[in-house]
N, C-alpha and C positions, 0 to 999 in steps of 0.2 A: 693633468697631463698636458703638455705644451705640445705642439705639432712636428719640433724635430725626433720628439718617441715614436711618432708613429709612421712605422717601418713604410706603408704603402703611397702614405703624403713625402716622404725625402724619394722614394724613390720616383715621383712621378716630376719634385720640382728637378730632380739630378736630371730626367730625360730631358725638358723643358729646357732645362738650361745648355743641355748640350746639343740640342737641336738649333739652338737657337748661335749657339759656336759655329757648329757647322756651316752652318746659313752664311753666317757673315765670313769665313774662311772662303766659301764658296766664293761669294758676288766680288772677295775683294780676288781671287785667283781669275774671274771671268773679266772683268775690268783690264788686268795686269795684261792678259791672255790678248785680248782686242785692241791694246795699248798699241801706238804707231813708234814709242819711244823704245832708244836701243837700250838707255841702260835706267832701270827703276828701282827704286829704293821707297820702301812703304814699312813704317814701323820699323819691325829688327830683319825686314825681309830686304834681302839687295842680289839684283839679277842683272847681269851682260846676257844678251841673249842677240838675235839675229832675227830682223823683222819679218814678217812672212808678207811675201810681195799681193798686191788687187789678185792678179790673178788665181795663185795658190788658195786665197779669203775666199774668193769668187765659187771658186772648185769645191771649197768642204761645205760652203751654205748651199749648194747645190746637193753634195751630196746625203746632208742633213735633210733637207726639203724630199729627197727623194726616200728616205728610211722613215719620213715621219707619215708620208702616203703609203707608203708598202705595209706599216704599220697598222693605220685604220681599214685596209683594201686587205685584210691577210686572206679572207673567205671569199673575196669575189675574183672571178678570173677575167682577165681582161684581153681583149685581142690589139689592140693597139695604143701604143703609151700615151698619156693625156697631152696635151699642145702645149708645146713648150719646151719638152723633156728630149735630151738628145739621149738616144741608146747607144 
């Protein structure tokens, strides 16, 4: 019996290999996303789009930074926000 019979080896390289799709779909969307250029063309992918200004940047990794601490903090209660953090 060779390895493509058996039902539970294809279906573990099918995950494997589409995790691994994913993956790179991902990092090249994340790149494209923090790109400074207006118009990108990657493979059969081509986007016009409108840059998103420092400050805007500035604002969502802030607000990232702050969902990634609320995150690990969910059980503790805090009475004053940590240094740094504007409320």
């Amino acid at each position: 019996m060779t390895w493509w019979m058996n039902a539970s080896s294809v279906i573990l390289i099918l995950g494997a290999c589409s995790a691994c799709s994913v993956s790179v779909i991902y990092a090249i969307c994340v790149n494209m996303r923090l790109s400074r250029c207006k118009r990108i063309q990657c493979c059969c992918l081509d986007c016009d789009r409108t840059v998103e200004t420092a400050e805007e940047m500035a604002m969502e990794f802030k607000h990232d930074e702050r969902r990634q601490s609320n995150a690990g903090q969910s059980n503790v209660t805090t009475t004053a926000p940590p240094e740094g953090v504007d409320v």
